[in-house]
C-alpha positions in Angstrom: 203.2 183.7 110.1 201.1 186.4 110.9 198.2 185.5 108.7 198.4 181.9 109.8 197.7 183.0 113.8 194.8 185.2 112.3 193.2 182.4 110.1 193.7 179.9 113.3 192.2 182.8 115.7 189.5 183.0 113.5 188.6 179.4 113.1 189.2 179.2 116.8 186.4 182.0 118.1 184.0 180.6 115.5 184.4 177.1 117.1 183.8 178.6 120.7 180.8 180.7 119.5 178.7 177.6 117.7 179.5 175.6 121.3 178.7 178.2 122.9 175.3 178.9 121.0 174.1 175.1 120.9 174.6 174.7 124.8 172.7 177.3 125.9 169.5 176.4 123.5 166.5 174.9 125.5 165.0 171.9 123.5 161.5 173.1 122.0 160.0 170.2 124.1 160.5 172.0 126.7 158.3 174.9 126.2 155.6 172.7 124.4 155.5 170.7 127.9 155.0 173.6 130.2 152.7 175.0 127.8 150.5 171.9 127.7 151.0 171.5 131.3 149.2 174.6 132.1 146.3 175.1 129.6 145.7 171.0 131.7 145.9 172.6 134.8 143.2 175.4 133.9 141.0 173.1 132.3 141.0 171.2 135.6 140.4 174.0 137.5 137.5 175.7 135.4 135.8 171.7 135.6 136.1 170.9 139.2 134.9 174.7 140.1 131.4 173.9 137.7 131.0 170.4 139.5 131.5 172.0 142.6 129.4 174.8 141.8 126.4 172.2 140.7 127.0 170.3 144.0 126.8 173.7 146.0 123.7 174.4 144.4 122.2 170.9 145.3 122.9 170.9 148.8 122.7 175.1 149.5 119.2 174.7 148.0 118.2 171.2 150.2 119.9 173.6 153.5 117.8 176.7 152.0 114.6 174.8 151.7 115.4 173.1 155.2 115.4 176.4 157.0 112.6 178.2 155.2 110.2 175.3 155.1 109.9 175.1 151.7 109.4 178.5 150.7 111.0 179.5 147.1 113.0 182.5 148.3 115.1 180.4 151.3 115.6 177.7 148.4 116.8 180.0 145.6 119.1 181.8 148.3 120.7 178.8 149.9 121.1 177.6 145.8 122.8 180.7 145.0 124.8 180.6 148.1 125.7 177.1 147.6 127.0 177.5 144.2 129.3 180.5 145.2 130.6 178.6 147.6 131.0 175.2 146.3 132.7 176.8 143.1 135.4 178.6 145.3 136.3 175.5 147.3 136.8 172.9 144.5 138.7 175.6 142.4 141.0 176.1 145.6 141.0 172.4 146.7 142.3 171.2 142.8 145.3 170.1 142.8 147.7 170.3 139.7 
């Protein structure tokens, strides 16, 4: 008797431990999509802060040019400026 309660103990705990095991496993999916999900997001980011860092150049150069009448030092500066700017902003404005 005593070795039959041991054997069904036995089968018993092993039973709990594989339910046990297999419920609290996350699906590999799961990492994959989170994974995927982020390299995305960064991506997104790094390509809206170059277009937005183009587009600052553009317009901080037409500005720089504006207020220095043309000279090249008012039109590399505003450029410059522009491009530090507009890179911040669409980096901060992208949503994801």
């Amino acid at each position: 008797m005593r070795k039959l309660m041991l054997a069904g103990a036995l089968i018993g705990s092993l039973g709990v431990a594989s339910v046990a095991d297999t419920a609290g496993a996350q699906p590999y999916y799961h990492h994959n999509y989170h994974h995927r999900y982020y390299r995305n997001c960064h991506y997104q980011r790094h390509r809206a802060g170059a277009i937005g860092a183009v587009a600052g150049a553009i317009g901080g150069g037409i500005i720089g040019s504006a207020i220095t009448h043309g000279r090249a030092g008012g039109t590399l500066l505003g450029a410059g400026a522009g491009a530090l700017t507009g890179n911040a902003i669409a980096r901060n404005s992208s949503r994801c």
